[in-house]
C-alpha positions in Angstrom: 27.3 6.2 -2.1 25.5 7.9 -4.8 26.8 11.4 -6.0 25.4 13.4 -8.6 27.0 16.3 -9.9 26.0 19.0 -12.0 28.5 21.0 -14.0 27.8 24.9 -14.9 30.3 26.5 -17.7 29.8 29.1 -19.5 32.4 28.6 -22.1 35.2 26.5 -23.9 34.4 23.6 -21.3 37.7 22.1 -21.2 37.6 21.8 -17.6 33.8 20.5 -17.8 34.9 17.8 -19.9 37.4 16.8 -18.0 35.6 15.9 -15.3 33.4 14.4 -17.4 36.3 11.9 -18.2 38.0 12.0 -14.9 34.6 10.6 -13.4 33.0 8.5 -16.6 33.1 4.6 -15.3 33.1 5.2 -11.6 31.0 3.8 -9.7 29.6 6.3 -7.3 30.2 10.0 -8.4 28.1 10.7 -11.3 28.3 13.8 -14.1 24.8 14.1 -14.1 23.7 17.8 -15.7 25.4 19.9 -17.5 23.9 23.6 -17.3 25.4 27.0 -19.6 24.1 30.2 -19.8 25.7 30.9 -22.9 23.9 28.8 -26.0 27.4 29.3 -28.0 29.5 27.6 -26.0 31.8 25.5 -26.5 31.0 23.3 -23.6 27.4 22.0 -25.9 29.7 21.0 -28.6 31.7 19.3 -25.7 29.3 17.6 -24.1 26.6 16.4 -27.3 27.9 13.1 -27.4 28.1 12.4 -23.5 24.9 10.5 -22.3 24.9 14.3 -19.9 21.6 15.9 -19.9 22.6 19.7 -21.3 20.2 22.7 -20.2 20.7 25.7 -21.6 19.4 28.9 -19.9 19.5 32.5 -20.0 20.9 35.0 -17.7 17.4 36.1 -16.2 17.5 32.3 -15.6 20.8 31.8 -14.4 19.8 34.6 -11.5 16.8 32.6 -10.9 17.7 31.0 -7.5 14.5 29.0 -7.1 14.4 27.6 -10.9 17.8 26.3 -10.8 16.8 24.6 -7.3 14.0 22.9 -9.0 15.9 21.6 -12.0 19.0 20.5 -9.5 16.3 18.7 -7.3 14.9 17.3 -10.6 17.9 15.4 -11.4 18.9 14.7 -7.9 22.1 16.9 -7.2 24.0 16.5 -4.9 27.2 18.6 -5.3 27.4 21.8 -7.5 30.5 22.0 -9.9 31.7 25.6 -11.5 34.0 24.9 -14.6 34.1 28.7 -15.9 30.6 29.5 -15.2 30.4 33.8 -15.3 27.4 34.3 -13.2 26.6 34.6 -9.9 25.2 31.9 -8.2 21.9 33.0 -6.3 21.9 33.3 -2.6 19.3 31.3 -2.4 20.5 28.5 -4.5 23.9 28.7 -1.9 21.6 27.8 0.7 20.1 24.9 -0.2 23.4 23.6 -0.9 25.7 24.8 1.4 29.3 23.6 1.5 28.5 22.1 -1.6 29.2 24.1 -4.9 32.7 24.1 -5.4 34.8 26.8 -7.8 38.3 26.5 -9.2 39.5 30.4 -9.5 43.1 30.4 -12.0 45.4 32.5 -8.9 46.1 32.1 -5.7 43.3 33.7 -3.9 42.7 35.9 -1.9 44.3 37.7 -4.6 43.1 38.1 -7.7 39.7 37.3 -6.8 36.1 39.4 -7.3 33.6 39.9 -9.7 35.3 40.5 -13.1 38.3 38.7 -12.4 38.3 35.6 -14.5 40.2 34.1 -17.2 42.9 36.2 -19.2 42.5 39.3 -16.8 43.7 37.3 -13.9 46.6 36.5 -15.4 47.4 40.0 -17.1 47.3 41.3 -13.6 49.6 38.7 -12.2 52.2 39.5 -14.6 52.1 42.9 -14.9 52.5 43.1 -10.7 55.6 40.9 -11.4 54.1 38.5 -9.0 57.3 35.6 -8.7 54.2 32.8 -8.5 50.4 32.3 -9.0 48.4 29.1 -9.1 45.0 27.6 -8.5 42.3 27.7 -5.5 39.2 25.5 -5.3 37.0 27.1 -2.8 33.8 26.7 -2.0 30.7 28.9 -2.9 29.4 31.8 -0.9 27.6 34.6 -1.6 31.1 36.9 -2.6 32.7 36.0 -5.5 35.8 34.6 -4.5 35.6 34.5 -0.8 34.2 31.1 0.2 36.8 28.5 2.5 39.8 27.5 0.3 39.9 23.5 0.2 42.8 23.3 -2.1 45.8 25.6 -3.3 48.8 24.5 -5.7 51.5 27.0 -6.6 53.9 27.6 -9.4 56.8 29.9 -10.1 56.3 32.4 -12.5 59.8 32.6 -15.0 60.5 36.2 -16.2 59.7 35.3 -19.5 56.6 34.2 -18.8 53.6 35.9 -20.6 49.8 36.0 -19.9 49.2 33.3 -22.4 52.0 31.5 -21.3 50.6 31.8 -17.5 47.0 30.1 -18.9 48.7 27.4 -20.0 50.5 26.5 -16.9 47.3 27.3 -15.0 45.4 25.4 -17.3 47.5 22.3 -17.0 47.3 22.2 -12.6 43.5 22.9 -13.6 42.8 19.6 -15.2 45.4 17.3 -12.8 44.0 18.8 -9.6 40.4 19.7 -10.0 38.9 16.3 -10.6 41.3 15.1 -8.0 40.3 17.2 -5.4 36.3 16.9 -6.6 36.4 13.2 -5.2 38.6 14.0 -2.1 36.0 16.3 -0.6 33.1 14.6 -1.8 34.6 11.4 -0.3 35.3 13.5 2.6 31.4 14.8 2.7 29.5 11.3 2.0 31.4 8.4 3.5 
């Protein structure tokens, strides 16, 4: 087995990178592409010193269905990875790899979800509907934000102290023990 995966962030990358680590030194599942839309972000500064082609596109780009088939099949993708990528992923780039771009969205879905909900505003609106517990879903791709099969869930209590930043940071934290985890699961699952 030989899996190569390309990550797509738009920002900070902290997730991005660690499945960069999570997956450096094994022997079939490789990080093979990193692609952003955004040339500021973090995830370049990230990612410069990781032998991880970096391709950095624009948005007219990033809706480009066909162009991002033809730089996947260039460096032989197998499995799409989002790590905070904000853009839509074309329908036509879905169906050339169906079942096989996986999300991580920072609540329990299906609420929470849809275009606009990401980052900080999913976890303002948690809190302020005094919701007793949120978490993370990885789900895979379709053509709705949000609303492709759940492969994985992990909840936590929310404390009544707990703020939005405070939230992130628990969120954050189940983000980087699970995702990579759960990466390799399903992938195992798919290949072998």
């Amino acid at each position: 087995m030989h899996v190569n995966l390309a990550i797509f962030a738009s920002g900070n990358g902290s997730n991005a990178e660690n499945i960069y680590h999570y997956f450096d030194g094994n022997q079939n599942i490789f990080v093979s592409l990193l692609l952003t839309n955004n040339r500021r972000a973090g995830v370049i500064d990230r990612f410069i010193n990781f032998n991880v082609p970096i391709v950095v596109i624009d948005n007219i780009l990033a809706s480009d269905g066909s162009f991002l088939i033809r730089l996947c099949e260039t460096f032989n993708i197998n499995i799409i990875i989002l790590a905070g990528y904000l853009r839509a992923i074309p329908a036509d780039l879905i169906k050339k790899y169906p079942d096989k771009i996986l999300n991580i969205h920072p609540a329990l879905l299906p609420k929470y979800g849809g275009k606009g909900m990401y980052g900080s505003k999913v976890h303002e609106n948690v809190i302020a509907n005094n919701e007793k517990t949120s978490g993370i879903s990885i789900h895979l791709v379709n053509e709705n934000y949000d609303e492709g099969h759940i492969i994985f869930q992990k909840t936590i209590s929310i404390d009544s102290t707990d703020t939005p930043d405070t939230l992130a940071e628990k969120i954050h934290k189940l983000e980087y023990e699970y995702y990579p985890i759960v990466i390799e699961k399903y992938i195992n699952e798919l290949f072998t």
